[in-house]
Structures are given as structure tokens and as C-alpha cells.
C-alpha positions as CSV (number, residue, x, y, z in Angstrom):
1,X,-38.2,-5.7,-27.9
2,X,-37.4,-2.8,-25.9
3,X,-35.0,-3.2,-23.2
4,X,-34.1,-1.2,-20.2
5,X,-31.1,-0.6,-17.6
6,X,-31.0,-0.3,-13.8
7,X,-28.6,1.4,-11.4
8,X,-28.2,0.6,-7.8
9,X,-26.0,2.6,-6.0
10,X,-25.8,6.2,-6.4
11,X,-22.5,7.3,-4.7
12,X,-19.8,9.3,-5.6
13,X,-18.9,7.1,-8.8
14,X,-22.4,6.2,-9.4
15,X,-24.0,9.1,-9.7
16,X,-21.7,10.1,-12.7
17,X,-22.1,6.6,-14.2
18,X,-25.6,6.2,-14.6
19,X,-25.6,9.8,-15.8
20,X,-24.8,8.4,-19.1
21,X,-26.8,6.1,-19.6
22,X,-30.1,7.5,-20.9
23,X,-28.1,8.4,-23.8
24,X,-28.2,5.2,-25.4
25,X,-32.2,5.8,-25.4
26,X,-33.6,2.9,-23.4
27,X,-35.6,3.7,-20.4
28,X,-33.1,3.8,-17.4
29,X,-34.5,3.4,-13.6
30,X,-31.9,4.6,-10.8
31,X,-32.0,3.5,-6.8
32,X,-30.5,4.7,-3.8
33,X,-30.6,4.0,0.0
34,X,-31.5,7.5,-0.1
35,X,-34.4,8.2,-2.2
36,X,-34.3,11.6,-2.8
37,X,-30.9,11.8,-4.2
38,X,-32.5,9.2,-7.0
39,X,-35.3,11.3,-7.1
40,X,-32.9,14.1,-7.9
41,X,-30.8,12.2,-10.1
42,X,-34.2,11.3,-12.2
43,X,-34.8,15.5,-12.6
44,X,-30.8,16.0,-13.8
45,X,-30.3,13.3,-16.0
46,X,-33.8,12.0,-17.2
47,X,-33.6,8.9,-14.7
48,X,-36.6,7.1,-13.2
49,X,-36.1,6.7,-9.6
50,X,-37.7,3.4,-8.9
51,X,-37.8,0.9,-5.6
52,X,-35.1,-2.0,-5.5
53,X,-38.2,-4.6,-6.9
54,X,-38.9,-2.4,-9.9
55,X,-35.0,-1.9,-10.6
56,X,-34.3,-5.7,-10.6
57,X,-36.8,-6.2,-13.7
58,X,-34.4,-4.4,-16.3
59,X,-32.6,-6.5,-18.4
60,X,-29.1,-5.2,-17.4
61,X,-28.6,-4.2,-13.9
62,X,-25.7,-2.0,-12.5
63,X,-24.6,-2.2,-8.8
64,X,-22.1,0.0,-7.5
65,X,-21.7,-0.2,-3.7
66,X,-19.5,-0.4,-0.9
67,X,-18.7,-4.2,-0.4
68,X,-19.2,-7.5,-2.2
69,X,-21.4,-8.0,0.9
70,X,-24.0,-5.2,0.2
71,X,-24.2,-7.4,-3.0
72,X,-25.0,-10.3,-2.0
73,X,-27.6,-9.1,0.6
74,X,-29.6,-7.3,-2.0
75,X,-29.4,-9.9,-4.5
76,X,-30.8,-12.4,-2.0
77,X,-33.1,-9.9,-1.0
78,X,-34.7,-9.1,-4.3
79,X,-33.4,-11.8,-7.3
80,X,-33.5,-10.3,-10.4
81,X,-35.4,-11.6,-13.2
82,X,-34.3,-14.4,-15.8
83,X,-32.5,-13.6,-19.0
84,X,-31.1,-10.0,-17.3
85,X,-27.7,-9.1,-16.9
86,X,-26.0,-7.7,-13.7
87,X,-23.5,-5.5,-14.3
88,X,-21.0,-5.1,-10.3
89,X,-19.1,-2.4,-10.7
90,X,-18.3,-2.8,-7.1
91,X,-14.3,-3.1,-6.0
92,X,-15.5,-6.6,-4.7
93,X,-14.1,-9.8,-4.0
94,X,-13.3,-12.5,-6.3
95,X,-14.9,-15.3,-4.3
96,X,-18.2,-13.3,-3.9
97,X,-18.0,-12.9,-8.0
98,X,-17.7,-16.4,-8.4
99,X,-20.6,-17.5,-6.0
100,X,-22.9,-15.1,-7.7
101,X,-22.4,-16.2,-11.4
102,X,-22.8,-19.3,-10.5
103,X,-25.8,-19.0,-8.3
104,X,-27.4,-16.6,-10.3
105,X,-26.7,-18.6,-13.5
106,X,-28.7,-21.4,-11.7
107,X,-31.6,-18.8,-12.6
108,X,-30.7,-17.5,-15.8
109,X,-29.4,-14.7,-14.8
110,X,-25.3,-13.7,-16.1
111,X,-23.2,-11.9,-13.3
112,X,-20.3,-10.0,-14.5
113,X,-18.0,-8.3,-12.3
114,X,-17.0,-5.0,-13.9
115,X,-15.3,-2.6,-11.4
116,X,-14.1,0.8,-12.3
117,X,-10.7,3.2,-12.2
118,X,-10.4,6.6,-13.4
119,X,-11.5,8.8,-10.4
120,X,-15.5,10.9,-10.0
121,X,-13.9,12.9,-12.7
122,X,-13.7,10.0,-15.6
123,X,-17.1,9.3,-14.1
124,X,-18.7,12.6,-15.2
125,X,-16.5,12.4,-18.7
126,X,-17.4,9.2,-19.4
127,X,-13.9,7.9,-19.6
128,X,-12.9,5.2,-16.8
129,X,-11.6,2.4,-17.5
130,X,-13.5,-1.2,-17.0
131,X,-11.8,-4.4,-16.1
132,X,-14.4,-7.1,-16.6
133,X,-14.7,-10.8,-15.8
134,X,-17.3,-13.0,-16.1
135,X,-19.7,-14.9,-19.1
136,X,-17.9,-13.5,-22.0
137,X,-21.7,-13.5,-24.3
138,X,-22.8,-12.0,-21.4
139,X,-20.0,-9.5,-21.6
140,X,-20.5,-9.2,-25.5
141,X,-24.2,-8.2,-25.0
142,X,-23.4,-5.7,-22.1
143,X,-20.5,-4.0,-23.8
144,X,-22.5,-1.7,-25.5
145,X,-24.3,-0.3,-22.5
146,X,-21.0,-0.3,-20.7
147,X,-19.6,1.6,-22.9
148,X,-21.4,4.6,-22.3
149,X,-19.5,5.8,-19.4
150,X,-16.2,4.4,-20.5
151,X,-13.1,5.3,-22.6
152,X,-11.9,1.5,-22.1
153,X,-13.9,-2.0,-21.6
154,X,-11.4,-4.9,-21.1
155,X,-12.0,-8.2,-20.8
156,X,-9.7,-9.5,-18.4
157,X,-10.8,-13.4,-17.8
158,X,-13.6,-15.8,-16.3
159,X,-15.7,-14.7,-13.2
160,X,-14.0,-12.9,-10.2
161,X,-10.6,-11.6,-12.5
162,X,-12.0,-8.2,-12.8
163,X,-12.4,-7.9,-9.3
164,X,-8.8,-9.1,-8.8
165,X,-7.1,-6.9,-11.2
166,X,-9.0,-3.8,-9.9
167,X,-7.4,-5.3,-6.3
168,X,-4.5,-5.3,-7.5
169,X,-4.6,-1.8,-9.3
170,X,-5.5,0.1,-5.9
171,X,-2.7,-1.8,-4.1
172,X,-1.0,-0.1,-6.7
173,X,-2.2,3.3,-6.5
174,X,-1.6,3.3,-2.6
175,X,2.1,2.0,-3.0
176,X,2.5,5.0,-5.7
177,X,0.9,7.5,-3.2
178,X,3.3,6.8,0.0
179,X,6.2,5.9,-1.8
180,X,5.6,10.0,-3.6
181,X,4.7,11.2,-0.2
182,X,7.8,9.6,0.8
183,X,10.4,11.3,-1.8
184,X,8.8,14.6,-1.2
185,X,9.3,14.9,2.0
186,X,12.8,14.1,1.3
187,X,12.8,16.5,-0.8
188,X,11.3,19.2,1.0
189,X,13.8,18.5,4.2
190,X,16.6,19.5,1.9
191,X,15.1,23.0,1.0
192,X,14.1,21.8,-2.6
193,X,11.3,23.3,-4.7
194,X,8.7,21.0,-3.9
195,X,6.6,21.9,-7.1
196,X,9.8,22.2,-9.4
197,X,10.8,18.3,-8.6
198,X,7.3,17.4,-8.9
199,X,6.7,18.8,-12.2
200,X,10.7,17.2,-12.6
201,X,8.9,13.9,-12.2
202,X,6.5,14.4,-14.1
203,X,8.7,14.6,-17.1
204,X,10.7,11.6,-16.1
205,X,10.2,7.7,-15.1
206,X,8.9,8.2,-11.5
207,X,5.6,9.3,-13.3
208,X,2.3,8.3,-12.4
209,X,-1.3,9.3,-12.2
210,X,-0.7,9.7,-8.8
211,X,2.0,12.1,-9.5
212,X,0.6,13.5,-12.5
213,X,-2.6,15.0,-11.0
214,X,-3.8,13.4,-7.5
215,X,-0.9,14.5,-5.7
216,X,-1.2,18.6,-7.0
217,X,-5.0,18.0,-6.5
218,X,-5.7,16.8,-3.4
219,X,-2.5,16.8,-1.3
220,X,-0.2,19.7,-2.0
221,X,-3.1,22.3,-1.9
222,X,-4.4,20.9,1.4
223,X,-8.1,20.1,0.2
224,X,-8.2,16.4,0.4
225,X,-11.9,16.2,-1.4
226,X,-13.3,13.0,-0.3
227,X,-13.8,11.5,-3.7
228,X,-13.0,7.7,-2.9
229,X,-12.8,7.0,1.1
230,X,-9.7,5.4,2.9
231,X,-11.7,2.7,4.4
232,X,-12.8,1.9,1.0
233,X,-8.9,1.3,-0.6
234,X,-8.0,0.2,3.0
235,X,-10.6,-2.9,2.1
236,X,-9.2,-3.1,-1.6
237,X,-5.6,-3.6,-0.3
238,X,-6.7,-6.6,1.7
239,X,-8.4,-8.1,-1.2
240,X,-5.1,-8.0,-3.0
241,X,-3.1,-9.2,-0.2
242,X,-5.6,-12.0,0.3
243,X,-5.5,-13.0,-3.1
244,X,-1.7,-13.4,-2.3
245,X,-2.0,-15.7,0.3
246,X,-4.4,-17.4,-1.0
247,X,-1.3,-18.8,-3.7
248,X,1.0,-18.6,-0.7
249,X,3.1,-15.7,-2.8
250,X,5.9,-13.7,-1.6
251,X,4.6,-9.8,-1.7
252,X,6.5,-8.1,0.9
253,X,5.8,-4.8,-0.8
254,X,1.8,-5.3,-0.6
255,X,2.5,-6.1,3.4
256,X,4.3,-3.3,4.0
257,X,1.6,-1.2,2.4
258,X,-1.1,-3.0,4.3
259,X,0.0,-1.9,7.2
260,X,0.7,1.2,6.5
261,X,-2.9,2.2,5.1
262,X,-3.9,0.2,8.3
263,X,-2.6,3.1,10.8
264,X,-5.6,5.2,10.7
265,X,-8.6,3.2,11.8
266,X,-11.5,1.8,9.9
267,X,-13.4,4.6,11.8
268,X,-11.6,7.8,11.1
269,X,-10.8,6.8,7.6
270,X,-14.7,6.7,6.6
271,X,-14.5,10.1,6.9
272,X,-11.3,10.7,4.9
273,X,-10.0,10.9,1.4
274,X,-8.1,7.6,0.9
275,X,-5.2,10.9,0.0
276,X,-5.6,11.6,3.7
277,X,-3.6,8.4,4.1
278,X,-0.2,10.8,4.3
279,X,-1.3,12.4,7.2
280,X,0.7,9.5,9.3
281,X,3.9,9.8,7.1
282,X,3.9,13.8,7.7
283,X,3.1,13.1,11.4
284,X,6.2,10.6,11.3
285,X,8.4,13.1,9.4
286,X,7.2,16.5,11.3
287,X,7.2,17.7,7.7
288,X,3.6,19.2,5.7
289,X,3.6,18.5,2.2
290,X,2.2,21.9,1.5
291,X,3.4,24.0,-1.0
């Protein structure tokens, strides 16, 4: 029997993502809060931009939005149908994934959560890297379809442990960001070639992607593209520091971090780059990391 996939959610990950997907030649219906960019998704990509009840008839179902709220509102608002898959690619929250396997499993339905890493540009490759939690014969089935957009598909544990390790990834992507930001501008006070010691880096153990390619990308040059917004790793940091708490563990690195992401408010960093986050150490430092 023929089967078909859904995606909900057509931001800047999302849009790449279900790009893919008609190449696995099943029918492939796409949905967003803003109709026309489905409707243009559906002329690039050979989509079918389809209204939220139509979408939640496919067998497997991909979500890809904001919070583990917007989830769980438009789950409760439109159930999808028995037997189907949904596929969160969300950065969520554990708790949520665990209420929502087991409430949709009450109906038949498997919830995995399956967030995402490897930037809008291992969205349009096809490369990012999912950590998935959940049904594991649910995950078996899906991996296939998965697979299309992704150079990696791990199966990290039962229900809500992809949404934790992807937590606890972006914690770790932030401390990597400031903790750069922080060396160059040490570096850059004492007259060194900024670009020299970063490519110096680069070529030694302070590597990391965030030295490898964001920092060049989007910081040095000035452009700060908005690829993945400040609130959004703002939110992740607090799932990871919750998660912390919650086992009442010592993390005095993931505190300090916290608060530091948490000195441009939820407002302006909507409109940011979560890069943009530096802004406040150069600010601190009278120093630009420009170069």
C-alpha cells in the first residue's frame, strides 16, 4: 500500500528538510502558518501544500516548530490518524516528548522525538545529524524516510532522550561560542592577527565547529545571517539547565552560560542570530571582533 509523508513547519530548517523528501517517491504534502510559502515550496520541490487536517492523514508526519508547546497545541487540535508515525524534529522538551508518546500511543499513533544539528546548510545538503528517542519499531520504520535529509540517524534512548541530548548539544554550542568570543578578544587587545590565531586554532585542540566555520561566517565578517534565532538557543539552554536541576546536578558552567545568553532579552533576540549573542561581550570589552 502506498504511503505518504507530511511536513509541518516550514522555517528556516524545514524548508530544506522536506525538500528531500519527494525523492524517496511517495506523495509528500507540506504546511505552513503561511500558506503561500507551502504553496511555493510545492512549485520548487514537487510538494503538495495541503491544510493541517489533510497533513495529519500521512502515515509519517514531520513537525518542525518553535516550541514543544506549538506541538502539543496542534496535535490536540487536529490528532493524527491511527497506525501513523510523527516524526518532532522540534528542539523540545523531554517531558512534552514523553506526554505525547504516551498519549498518542493511547491512539495508535508512535511519537518519536527527532531533533536536528547541522545548521540551514546540512539542511539543503542533506547531511544533519538526528538524535532520536522514542518507540524503537517506530524508529526502525521511520529511519528510512529520515534518512533522506541526513548524513547521521542515532538512536539515542526511550522517549524524550533526543530532545535532551539536542539540549544539551546547544548548551554546548553556546559555551563554545562565548568562550571563542572570549579568547579573541584577548587576542585582539594584544595586537595579534585575529585571523592567523583563528586559523592557529583551527589546527589545534581549541577546535570546534563553532571555530571551524560559524565564527568566520557569521561573526568576523559582520553579517550575522539569522539562520537559527537567539531566543530559540536562549530556550534550548534552559531545557538543558532544567534537565540539571531536575537530578539536582552541579553545572556551574551551564549557569554561567544561562545567564549570559540571558542579557539580551527574549524580545530583541527574536530578531537576532543566536551569533549576535557576542554583541554583549564586545560591549563589555569595548573591543569588535571584526577583522
Amino acid at each position: 500500500m502506498s504511503q505518504s509523508i507530511a511536513f509541518i513547519g516550514l522555517g528556516a530548517m524545514g524548508w530544506h528538510m522536506a525538500s528531500h523528501l519527494p525523492k524517496l517517491g511517495l506523495p509528500v504534502y507540506v504546511w505552513n502558518r503561511t500558506t503561500e510559502k507551502a504553496e511555493l515550496h510545492a512549485q520548487q520541490f514537487g510538494t503538495q501544500a495541503v491544510n493541517l487536517e489533510q497533513a495529519v492523514q500521512a502515515d509519517f508526519i514531520f513537525s518542525c516548530l518553535p516550541t514543544s508547546a506549538d506541538v502539543e497545541q496542534l496535535i490536540a487540535q487536529y490528532p493524527p490518524k491511527a497506525g501513523s508515525i510523527w516524526i518532532d524534529c522540534t528542539s523540545g522538551v523531554p517531558d512534552s516528548a514523553r506526554k505525547l508518546s504516551q498519549q498518542l500511543g493511547q491512539n495508535q499513533v508512535a511519537y518519536l522525538d527527532a531533533p536536528v544539528s547541522g545548521q540551514t546548510i546540512g539542511a539543503e545538503r542533506g547531511t544533519l545529524t538526528v538524535m532520536l528517542g522514542g518507540n524503537k519499531q517506530a524508529y526502525q520504520r521511520a529511519l528510512p524516510i529520515i534518512s533522506a535529509f541526513a548524513g547521521l540517524v542515532e538512536y539515542v534512548g526511550c522517549s524524550g532522550s533526543g530532545f535532551a541530548v539536542k539540549a544539551v548539544n546547544n548548551v554546548l554550542m553556546a559555551t563554545h561560542l562565548w568562550a571563542l568570543a572570549e579568547g579573541l578578544t584577548i587576542l585582539k587587545q594584544q595586537l595579534v592577527d585575529v585571523k592567523a590565531a583563528l586559523n592557529c586554532i583551527n589546527h589545534s585542540s581549541g577546535k570546534s565547529t563553532v571555530s571551524d566555520s560559524i565564527m568566520a561566517q557569521k561573526v568576523l565578517n559582520r553579517s550575522f545571517p539569522k539562520t537559527f534565532a537567539l531566543n530559540l538557543l536562549q530556550k534550548d539552554i534552559s531545557i538543558g539547565l532544567d534537565l540539571a536541576q531536575q537530578q539536582d546536578s552541579n553545572v556551574p558552567i551551564f549557569e554561567s552560560i544561562q545567564a549570559l545568553f540571558k542579557e539580551i532579552p527574549k524580545a530583541q533576540a527574536e530578531q537576532m542570530d543566536f551569533t549576535a549573542a557576542v554583541s554583549v561581550l564586545e560591549q563589555w570589552n569595548q573591543t569588535v571582533l571584526e577583522v
